[in-house]
N, C-alpha and C positions, 0 to 999 in steps of 0.2 A: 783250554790252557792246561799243560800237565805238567808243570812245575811254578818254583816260586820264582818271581823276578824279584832280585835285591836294587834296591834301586835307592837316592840319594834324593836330599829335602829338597833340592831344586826339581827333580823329574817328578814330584807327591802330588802337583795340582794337577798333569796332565796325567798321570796312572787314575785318579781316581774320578776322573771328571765325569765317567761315564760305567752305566753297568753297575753288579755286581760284586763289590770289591774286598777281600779280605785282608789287613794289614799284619803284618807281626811287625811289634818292637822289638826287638832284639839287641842280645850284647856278645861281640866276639868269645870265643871260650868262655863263654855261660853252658855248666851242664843241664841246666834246663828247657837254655835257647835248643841246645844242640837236640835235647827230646822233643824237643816240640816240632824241629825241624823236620824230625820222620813222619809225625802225626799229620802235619798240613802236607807233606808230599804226598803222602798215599792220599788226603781228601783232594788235593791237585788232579788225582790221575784216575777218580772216582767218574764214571762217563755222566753220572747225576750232577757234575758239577762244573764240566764244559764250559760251561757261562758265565762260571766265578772268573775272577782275576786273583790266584793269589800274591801278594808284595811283601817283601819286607823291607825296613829300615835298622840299618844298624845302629843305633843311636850312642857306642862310643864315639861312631866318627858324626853321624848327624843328628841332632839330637831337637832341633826348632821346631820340627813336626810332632816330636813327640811331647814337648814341652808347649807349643800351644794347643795342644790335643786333650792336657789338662794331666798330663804325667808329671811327676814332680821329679824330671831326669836332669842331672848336671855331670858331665864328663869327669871323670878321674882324671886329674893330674899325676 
């Protein structure tokens, strides 16, 4: 795999069911999310890491994965 799939709380059991897997929580226009986003693509495209899955979740718009995951996330109104 040599990029991240963003993928939604409903698609979280079948991305991680098997393998591999590394998640990012993320937050739209977070400058942090957005550094982090260069970090895990370059390890995406790393040939050592073929076997990883990297995902993420945006948790402005999904947040039940990251919140039973034991994140203490609740959406900005």
């Amino acid at each position: 795999m040599s990029k991240i799939q963003l993928i939604h709380d409903y698609e979280y059991a079948q991305a991680t069911v098997t393998g591999l897997v590394v998640v990012d929580f993320r937050m739209d226009f977070c400058p942090g999310c957005e550094r982090m986003d260069a970090v895990l693509s370059h390890l995406a495209k790393l040939p050592q890491n073929q076997v990883v899955k990297f995902i993420a979740l945006s948790i402005n718009q999904d947040f039940q994965v990251a919140e039973a995951s034991g994140s203490n996330v609740r959406p900005q109104s």
